[in-house]
PDB file of the backbone (N, CA, C, O) and the ligand in Angstrom, with CONECT records:
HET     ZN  A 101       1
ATOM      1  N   UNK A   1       9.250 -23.530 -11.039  1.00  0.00           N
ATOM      2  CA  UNK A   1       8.084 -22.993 -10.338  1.00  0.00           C
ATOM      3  C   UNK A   1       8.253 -23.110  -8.832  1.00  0.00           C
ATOM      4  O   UNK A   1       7.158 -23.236  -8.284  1.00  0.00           O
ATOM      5  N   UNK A   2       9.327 -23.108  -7.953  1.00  0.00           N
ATOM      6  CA  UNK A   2       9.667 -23.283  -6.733  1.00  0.00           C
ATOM      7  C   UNK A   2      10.442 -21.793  -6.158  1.00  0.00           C
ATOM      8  O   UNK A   2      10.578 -21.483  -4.975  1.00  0.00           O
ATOM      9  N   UNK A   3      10.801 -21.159  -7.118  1.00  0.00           N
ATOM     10  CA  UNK A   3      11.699 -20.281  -6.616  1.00  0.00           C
ATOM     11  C   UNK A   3      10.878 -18.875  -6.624  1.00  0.00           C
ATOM     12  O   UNK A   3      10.941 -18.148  -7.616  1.00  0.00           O
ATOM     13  N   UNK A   4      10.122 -18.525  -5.507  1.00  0.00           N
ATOM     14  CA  UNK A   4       9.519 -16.850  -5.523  1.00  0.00           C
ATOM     15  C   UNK A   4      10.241 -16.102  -5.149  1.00  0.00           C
ATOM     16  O   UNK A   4      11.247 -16.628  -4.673  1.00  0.00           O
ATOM     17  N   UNK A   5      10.222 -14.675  -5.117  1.00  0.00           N
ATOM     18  CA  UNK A   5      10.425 -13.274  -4.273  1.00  0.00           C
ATOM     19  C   UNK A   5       9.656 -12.819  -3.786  1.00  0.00           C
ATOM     20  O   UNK A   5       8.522 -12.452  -4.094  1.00  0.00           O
ATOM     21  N   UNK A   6      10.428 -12.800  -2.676  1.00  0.00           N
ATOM     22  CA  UNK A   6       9.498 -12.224  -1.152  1.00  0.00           C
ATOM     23  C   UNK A   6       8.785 -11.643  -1.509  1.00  0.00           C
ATOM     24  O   UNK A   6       8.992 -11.045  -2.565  1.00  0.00           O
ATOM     25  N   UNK A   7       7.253 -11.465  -0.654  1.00  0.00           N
ATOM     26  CA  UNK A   7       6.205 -10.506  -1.025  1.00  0.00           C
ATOM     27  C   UNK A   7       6.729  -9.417  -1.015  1.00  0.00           C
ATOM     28  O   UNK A   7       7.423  -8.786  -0.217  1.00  0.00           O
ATOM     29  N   UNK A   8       6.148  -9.189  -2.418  1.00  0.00           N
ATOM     30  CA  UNK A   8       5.887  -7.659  -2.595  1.00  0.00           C
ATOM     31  C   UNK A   8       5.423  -6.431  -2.272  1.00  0.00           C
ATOM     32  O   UNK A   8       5.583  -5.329  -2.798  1.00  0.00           O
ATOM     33  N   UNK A   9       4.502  -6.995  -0.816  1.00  0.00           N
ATOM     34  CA  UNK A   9       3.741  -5.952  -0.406  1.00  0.00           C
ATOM     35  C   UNK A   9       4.489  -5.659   1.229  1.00  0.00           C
ATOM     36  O   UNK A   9       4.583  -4.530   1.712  1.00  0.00           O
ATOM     37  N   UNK A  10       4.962  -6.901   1.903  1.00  0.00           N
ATOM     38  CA  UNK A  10       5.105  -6.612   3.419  1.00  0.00           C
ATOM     39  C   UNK A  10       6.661  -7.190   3.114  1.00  0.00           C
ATOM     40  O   UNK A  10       7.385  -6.544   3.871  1.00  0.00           O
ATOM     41  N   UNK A  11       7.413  -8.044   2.403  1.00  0.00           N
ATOM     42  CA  UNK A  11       8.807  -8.673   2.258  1.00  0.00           C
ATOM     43  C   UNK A  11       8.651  -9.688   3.110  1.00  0.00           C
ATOM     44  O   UNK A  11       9.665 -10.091   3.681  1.00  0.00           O
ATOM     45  N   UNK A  12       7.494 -10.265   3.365  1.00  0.00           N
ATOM     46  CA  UNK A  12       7.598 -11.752   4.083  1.00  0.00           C
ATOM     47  C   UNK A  12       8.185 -12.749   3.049  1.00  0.00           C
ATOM     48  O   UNK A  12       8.102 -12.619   1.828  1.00  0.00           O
ATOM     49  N   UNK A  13       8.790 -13.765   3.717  1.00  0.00           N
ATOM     50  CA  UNK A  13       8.903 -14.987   2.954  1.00  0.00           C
ATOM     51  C   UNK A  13       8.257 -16.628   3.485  1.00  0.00           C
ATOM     52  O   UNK A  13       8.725 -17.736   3.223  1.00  0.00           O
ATOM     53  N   UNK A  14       7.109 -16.296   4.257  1.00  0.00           N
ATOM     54  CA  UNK A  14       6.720 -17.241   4.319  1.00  0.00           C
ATOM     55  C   UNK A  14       5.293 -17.523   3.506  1.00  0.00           C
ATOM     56  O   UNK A  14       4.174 -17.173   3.881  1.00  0.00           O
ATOM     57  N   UNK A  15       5.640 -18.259   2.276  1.00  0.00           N
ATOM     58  CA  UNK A  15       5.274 -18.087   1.324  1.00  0.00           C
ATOM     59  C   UNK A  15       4.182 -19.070   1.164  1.00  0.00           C
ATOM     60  O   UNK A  15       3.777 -19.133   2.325  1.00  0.00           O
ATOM     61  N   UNK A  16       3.431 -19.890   0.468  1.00  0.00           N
ATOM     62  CA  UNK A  16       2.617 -20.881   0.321  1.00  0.00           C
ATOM     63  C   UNK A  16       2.166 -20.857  -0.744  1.00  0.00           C
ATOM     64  O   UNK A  16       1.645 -19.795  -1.082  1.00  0.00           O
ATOM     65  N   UNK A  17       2.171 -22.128  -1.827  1.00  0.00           N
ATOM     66  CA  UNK A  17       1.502 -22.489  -3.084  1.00  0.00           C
ATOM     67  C   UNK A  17       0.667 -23.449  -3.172  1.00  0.00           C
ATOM     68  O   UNK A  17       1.055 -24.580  -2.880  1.00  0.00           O
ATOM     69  N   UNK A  18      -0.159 -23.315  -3.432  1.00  0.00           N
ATOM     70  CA  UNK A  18      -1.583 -24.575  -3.700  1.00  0.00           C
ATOM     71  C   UNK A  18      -0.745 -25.428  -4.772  1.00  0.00           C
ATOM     72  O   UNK A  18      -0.255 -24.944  -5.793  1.00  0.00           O
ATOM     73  N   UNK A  19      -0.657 -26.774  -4.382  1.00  0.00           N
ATOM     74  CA  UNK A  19      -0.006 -27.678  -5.062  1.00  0.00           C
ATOM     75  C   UNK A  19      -0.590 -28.315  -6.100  1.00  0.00           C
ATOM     76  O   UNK A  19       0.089 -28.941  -6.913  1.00  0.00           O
ATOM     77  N   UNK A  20      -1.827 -28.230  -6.175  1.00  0.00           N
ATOM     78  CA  UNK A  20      -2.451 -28.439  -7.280  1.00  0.00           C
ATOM     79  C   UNK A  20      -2.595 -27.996  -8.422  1.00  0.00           C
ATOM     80  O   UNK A  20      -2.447 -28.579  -9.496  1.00  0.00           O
ATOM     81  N   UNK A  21      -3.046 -26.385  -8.093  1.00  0.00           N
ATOM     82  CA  UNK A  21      -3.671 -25.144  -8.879  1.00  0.00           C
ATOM     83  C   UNK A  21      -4.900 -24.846  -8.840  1.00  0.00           C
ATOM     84  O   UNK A  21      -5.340 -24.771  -7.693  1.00  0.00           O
ATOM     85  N   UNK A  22      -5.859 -24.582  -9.919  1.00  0.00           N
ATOM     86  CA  UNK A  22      -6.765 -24.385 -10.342  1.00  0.00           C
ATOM     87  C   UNK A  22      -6.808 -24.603 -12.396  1.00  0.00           C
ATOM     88  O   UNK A  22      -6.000 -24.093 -13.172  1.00  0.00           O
ATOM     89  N   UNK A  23      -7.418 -25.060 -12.587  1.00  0.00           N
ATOM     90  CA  UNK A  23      -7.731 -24.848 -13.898  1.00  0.00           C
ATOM     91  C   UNK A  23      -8.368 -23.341 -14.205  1.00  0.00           C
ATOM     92  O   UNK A  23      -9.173 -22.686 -13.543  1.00  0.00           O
ATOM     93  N   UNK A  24      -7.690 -23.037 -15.480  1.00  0.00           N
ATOM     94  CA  UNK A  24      -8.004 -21.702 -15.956  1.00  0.00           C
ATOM     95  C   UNK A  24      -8.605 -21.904 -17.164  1.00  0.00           C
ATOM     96  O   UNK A  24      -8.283 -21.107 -18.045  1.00  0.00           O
ATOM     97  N   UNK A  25      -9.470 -22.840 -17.469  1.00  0.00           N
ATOM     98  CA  UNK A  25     -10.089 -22.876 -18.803  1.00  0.00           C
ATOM     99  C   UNK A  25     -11.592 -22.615 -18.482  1.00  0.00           C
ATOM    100  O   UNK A  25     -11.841 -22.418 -17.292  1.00  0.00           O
ATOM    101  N   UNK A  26     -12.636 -22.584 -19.367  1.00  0.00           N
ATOM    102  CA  UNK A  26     -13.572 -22.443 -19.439  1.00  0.00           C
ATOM    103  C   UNK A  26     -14.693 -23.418 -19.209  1.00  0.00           C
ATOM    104  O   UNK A  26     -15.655 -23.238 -19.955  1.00  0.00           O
ATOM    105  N   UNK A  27     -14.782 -24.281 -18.461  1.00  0.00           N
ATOM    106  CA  UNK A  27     -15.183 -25.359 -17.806  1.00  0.00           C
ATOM    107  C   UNK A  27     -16.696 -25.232 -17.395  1.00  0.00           C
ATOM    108  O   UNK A  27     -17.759 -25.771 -17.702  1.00  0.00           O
ATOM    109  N   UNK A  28     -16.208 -24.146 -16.458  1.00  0.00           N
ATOM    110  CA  UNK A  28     -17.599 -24.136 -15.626  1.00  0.00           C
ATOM    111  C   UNK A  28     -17.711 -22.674 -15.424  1.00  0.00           C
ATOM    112  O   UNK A  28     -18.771 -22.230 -14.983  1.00  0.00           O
ATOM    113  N   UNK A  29     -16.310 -21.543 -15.816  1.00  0.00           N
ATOM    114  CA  UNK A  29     -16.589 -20.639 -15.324  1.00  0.00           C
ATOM    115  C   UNK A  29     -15.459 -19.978 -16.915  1.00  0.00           C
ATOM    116  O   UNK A  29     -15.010 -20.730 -17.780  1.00  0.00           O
ATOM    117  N   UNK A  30     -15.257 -18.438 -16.872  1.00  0.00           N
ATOM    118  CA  UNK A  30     -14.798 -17.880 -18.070  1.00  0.00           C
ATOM    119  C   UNK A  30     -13.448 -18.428 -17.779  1.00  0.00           C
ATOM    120  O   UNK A  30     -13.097 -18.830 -16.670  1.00  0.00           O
ATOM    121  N   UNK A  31     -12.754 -18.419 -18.794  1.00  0.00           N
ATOM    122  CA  UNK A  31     -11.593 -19.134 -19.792  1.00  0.00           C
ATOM    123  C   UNK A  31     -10.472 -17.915 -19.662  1.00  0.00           C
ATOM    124  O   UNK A  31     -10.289 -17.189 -20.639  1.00  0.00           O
ATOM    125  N   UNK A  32      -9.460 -17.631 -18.002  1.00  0.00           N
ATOM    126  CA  UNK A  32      -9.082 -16.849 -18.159  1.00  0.00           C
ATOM    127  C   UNK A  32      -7.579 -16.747 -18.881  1.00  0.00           C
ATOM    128  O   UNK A  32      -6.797 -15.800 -18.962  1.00  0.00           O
ATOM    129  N   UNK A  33      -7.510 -18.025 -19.337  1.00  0.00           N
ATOM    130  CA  UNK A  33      -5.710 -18.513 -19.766  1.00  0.00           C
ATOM    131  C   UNK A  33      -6.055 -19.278 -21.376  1.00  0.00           C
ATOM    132  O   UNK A  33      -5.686 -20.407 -21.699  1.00  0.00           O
ATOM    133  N   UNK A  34      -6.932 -18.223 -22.314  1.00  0.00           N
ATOM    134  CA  UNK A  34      -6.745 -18.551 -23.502  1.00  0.00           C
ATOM    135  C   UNK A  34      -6.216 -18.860 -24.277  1.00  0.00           C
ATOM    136  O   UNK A  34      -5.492 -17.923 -24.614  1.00  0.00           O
ATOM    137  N   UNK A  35      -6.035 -19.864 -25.018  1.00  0.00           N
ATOM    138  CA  UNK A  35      -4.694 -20.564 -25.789  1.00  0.00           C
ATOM    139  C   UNK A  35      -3.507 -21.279 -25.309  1.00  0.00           C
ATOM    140  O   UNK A  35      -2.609 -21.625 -26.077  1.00  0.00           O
ATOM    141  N   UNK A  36      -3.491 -21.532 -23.884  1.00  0.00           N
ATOM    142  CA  UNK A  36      -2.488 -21.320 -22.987  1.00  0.00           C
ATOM    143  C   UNK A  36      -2.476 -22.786 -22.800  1.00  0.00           C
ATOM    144  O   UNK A  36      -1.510 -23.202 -22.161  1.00  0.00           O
ATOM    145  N   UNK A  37      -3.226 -23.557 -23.161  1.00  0.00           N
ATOM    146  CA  UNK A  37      -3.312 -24.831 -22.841  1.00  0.00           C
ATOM    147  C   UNK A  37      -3.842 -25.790 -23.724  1.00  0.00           C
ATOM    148  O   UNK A  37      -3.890 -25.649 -24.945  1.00  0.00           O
ATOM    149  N   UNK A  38      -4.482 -27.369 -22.704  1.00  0.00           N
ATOM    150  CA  UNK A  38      -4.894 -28.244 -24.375  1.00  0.00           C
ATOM    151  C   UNK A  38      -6.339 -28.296 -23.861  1.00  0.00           C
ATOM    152  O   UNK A  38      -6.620 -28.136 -22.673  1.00  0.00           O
ATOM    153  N   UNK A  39      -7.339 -28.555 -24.938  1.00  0.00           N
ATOM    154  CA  UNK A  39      -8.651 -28.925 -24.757  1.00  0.00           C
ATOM    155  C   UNK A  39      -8.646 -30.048 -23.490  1.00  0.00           C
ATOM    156  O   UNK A  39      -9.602 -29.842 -22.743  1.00  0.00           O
ATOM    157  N   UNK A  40      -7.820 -31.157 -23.078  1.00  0.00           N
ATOM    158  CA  UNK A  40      -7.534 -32.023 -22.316  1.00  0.00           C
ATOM    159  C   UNK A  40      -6.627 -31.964 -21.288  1.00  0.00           C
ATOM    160  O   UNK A  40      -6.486 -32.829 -20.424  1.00  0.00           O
ATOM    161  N   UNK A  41      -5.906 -30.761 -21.403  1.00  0.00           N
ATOM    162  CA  UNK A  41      -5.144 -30.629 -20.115  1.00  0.00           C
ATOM    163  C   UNK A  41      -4.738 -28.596 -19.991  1.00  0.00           C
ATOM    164  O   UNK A  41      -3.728 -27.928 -20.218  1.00  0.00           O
ATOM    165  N   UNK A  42      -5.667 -28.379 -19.681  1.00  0.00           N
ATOM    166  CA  UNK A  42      -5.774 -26.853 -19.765  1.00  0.00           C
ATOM    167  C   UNK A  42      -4.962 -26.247 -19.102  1.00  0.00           C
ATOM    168  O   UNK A  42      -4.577 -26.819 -18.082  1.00  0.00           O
ATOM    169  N   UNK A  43      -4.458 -25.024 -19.382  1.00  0.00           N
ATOM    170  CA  UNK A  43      -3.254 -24.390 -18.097  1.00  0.00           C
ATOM    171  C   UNK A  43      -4.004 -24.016 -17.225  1.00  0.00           C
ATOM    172  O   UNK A  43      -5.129 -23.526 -17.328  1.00  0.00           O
ATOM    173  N   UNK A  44      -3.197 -24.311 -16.041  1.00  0.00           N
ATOM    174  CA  UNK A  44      -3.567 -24.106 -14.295  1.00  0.00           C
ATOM    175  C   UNK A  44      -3.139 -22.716 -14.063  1.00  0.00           C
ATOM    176  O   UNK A  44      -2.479 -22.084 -14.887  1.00  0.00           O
ATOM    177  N   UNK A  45      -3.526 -22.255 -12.931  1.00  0.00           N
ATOM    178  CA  UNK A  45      -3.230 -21.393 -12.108  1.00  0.00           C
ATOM    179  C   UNK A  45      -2.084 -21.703 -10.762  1.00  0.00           C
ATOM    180  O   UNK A  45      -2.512 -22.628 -10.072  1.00  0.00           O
ATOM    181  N   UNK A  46      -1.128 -21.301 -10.394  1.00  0.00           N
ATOM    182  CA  UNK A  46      -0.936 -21.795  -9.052  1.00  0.00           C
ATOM    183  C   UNK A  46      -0.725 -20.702  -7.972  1.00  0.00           C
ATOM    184  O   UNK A  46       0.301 -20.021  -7.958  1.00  0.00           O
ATOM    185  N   UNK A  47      -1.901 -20.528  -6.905  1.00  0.00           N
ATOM    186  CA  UNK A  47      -2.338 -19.052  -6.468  1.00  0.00           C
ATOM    187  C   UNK A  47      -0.589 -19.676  -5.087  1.00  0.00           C
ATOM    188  O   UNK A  47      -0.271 -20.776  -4.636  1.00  0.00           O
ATOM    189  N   UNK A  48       0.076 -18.151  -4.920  1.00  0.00           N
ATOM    190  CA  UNK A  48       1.104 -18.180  -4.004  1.00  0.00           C
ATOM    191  C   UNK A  48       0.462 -17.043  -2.727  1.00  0.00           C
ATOM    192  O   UNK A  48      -0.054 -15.958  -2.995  1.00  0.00           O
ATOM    193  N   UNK A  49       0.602 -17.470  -1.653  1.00  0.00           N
ATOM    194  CA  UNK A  49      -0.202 -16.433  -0.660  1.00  0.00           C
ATOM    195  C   UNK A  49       1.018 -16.257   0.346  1.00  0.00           C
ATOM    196  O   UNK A  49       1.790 -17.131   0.741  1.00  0.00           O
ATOM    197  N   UNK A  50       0.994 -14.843   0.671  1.00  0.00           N
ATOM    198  CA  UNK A  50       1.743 -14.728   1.572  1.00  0.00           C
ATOM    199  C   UNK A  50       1.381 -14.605   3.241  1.00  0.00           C
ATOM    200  O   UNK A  50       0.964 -13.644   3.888  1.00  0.00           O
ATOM    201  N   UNK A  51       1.754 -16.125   3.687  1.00  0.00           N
ATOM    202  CA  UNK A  51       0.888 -16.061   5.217  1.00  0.00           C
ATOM    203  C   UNK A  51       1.201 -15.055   6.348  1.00  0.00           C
ATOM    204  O   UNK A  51       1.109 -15.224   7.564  1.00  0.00           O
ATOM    205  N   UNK A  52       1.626 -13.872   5.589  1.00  0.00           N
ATOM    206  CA  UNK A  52       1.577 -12.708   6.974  1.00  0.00           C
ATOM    207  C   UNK A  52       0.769 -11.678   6.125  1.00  0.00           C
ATOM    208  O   UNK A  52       0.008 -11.382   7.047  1.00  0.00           O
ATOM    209  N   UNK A  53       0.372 -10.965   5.179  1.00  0.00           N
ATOM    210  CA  UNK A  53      -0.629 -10.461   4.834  1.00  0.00           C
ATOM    211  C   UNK A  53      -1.818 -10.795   3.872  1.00  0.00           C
ATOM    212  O   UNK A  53      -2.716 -10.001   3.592  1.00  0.00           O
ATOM    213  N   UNK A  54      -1.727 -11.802   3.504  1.00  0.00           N
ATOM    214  CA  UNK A  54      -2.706 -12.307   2.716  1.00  0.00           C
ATOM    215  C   UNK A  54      -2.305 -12.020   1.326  1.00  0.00           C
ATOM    216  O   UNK A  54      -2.854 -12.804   0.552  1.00  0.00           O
ATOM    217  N   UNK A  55      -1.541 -11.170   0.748  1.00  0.00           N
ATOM    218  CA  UNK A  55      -1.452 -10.546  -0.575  1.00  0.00           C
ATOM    219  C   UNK A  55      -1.789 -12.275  -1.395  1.00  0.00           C
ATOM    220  O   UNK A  55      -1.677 -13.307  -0.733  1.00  0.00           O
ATOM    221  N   UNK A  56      -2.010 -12.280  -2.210  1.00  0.00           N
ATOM    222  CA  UNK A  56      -2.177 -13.663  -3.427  1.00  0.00           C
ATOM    223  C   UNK A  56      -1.652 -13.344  -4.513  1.00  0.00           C
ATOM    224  O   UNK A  56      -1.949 -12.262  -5.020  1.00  0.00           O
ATOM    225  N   UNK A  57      -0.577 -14.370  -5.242  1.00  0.00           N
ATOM    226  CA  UNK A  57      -0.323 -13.967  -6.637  1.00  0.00           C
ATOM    227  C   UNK A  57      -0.497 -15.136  -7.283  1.00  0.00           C
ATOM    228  O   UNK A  57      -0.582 -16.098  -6.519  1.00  0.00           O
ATOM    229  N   UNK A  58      -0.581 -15.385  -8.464  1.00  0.00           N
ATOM    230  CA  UNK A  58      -1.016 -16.306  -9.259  1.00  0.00           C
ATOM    231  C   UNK A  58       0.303 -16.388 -10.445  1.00  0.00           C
ATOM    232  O   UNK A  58       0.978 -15.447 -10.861  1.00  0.00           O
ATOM    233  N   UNK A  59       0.366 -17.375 -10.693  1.00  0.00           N
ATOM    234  CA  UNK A  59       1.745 -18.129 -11.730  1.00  0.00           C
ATOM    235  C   UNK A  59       0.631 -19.244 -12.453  1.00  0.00           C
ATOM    236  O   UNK A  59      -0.467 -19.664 -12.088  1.00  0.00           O
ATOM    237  N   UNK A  60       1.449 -19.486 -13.606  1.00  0.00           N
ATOM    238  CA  UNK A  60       1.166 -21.010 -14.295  1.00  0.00           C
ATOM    239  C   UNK A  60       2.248 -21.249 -14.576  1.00  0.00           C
ATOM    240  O   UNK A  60       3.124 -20.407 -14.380  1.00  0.00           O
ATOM    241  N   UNK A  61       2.540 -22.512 -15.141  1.00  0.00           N
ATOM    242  CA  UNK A  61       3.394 -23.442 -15.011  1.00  0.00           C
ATOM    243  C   UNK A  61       4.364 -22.525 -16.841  1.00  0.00           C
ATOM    244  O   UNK A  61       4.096 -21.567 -17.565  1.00  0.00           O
ATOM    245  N   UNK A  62       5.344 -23.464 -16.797  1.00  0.00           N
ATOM    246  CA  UNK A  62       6.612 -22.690 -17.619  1.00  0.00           C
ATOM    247  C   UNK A  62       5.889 -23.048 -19.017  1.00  0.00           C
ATOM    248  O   UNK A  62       5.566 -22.183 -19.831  1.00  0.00           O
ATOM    249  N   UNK A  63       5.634 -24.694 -19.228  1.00  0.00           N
ATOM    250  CA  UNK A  63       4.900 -25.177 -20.269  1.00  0.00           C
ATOM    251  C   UNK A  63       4.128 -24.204 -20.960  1.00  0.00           C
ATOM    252  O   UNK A  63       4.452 -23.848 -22.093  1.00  0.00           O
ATOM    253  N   UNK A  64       2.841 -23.607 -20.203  1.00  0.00           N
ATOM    254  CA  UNK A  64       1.729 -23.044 -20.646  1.00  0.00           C
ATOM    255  C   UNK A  64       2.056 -21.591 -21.306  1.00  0.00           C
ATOM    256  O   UNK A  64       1.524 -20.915 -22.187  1.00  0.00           O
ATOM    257  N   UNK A  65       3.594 -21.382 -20.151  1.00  0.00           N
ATOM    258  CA  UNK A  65       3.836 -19.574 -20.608  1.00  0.00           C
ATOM    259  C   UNK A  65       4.578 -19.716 -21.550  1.00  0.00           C
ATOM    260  O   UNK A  65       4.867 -18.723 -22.218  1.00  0.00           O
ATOM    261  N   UNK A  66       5.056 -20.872 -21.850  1.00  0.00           N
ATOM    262  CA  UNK A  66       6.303 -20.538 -23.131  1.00  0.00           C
ATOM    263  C   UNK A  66       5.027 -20.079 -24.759  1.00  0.00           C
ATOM    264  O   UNK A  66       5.448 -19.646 -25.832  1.00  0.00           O
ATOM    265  N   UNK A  67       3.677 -20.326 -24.467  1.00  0.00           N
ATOM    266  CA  UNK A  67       2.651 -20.234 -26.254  1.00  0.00           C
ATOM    267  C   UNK A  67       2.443 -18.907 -25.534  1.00  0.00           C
ATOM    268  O   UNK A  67       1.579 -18.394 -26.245  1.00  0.00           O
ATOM    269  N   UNK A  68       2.741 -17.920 -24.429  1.00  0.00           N
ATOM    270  CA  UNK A  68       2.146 -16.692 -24.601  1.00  0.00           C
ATOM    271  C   UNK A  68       3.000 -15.963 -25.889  1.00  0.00           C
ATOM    272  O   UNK A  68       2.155 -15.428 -26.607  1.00  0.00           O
ATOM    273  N   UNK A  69       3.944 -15.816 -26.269  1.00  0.00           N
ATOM    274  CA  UNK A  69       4.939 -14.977 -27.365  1.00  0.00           C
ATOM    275  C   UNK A  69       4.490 -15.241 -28.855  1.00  0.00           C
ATOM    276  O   UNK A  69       4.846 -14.514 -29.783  1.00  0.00           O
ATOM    277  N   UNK A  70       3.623 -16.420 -29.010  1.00  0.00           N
ATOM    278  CA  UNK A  70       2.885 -16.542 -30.062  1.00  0.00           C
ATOM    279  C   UNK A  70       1.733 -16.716 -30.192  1.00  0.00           C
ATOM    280  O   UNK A  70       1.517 -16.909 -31.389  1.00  0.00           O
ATOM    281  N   UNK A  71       0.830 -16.759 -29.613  1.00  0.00           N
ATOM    282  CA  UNK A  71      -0.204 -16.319 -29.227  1.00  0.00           C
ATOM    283  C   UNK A  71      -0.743 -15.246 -29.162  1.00  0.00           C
ATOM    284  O   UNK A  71      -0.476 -14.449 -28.262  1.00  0.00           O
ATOM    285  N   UNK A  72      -1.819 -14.948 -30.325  1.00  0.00           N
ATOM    286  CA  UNK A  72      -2.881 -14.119 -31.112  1.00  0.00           C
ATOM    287  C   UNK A  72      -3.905 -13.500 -29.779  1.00  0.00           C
ATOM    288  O   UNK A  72      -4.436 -12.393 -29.862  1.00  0.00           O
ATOM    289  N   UNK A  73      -4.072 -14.400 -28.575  1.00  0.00           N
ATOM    290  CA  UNK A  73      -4.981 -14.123 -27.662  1.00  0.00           C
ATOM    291  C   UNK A  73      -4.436 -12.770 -26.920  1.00  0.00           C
ATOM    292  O   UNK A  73      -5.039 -11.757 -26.564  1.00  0.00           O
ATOM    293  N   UNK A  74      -2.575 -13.280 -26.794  1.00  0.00           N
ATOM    294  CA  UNK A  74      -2.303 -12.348 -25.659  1.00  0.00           C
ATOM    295  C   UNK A  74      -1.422 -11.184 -26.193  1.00  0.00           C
ATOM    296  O   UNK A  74      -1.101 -11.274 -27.378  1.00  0.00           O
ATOM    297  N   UNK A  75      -0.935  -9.986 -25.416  1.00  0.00           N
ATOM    298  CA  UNK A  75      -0.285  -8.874 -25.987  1.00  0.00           C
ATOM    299  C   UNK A  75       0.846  -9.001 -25.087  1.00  0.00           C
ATOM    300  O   UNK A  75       0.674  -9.699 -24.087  1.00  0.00           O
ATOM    301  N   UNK A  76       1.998  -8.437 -25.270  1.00  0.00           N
ATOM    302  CA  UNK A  76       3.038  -7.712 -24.180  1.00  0.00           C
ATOM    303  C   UNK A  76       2.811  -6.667 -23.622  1.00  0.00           C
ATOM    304  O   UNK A  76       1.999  -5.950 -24.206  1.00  0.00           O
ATOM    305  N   UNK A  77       3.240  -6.278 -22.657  1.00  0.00           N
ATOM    306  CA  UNK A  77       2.753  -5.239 -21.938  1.00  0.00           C
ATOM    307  C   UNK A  77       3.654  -3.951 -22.057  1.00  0.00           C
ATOM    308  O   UNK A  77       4.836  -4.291 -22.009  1.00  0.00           O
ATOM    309  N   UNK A  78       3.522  -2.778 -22.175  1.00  0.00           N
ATOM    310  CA  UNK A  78       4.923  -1.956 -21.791  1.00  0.00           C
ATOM    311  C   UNK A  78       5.016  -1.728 -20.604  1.00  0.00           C
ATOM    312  O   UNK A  78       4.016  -1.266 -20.055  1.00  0.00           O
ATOM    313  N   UNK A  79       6.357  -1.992 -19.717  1.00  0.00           N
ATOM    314  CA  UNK A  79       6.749  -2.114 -18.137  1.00  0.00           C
ATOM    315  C   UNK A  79       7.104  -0.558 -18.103  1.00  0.00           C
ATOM    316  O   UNK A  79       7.538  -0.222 -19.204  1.00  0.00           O
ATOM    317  N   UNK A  80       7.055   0.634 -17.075  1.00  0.00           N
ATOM    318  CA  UNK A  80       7.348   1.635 -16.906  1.00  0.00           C
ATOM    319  C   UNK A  80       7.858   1.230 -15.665  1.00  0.00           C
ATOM    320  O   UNK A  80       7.290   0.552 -14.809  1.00  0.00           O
ATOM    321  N   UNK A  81       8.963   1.704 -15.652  1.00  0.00           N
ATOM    322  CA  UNK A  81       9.953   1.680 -13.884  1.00  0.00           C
ATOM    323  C   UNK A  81       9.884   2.929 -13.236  1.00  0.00           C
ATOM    324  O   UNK A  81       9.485   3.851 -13.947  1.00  0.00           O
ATOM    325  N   UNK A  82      10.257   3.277 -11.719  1.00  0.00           N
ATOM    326  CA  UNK A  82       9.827   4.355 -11.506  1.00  0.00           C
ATOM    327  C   UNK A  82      11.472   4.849 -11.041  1.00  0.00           C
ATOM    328  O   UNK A  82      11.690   6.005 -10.677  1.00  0.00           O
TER     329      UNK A  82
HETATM  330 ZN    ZN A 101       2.960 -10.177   2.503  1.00  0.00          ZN2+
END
């Protein structure tokens, strides 16, 4: 979880990650990382901002993404390239 690519929007690399995260469970607000975690230690968010345009992207940790492929909550996406 250390290694990004340059923004996507302007190719800055001065990059920044909230070292904490955010919790993505249903706490206090909707439950946007369903299944993704434990009743006791829920998957995080970790928002990455790029300090020359603001763009924000959001990651969770490797742990949480390895139950998306079996997981009933979530789908795959089809990627179209241009
Ligand atoms: Zn940028």
């Amino acid at each position: 979880m250390s290694n990004y690519s340059p923004c996507p929007n302007c190719g800055s690399e001065d990059l920044y990650r909230h070292k904490a995260g955010s919790a993505g469970d249903g706490m206090y607000s909707t439950n946007y990382l369903p299944g993704l975690g434990h009743f006791m230690n829920p998957a995080r968010f970790h928002p990455v901002i790029c300090a020359d345009c603001g763009l924000t992207r959001m990651f969770i940790e490797e742990k949480n993404r390895v139950k998306l492929k079996r997981s009933s909550k979530w789908e795959r996406v089809r990627v179209t390239k241009n």
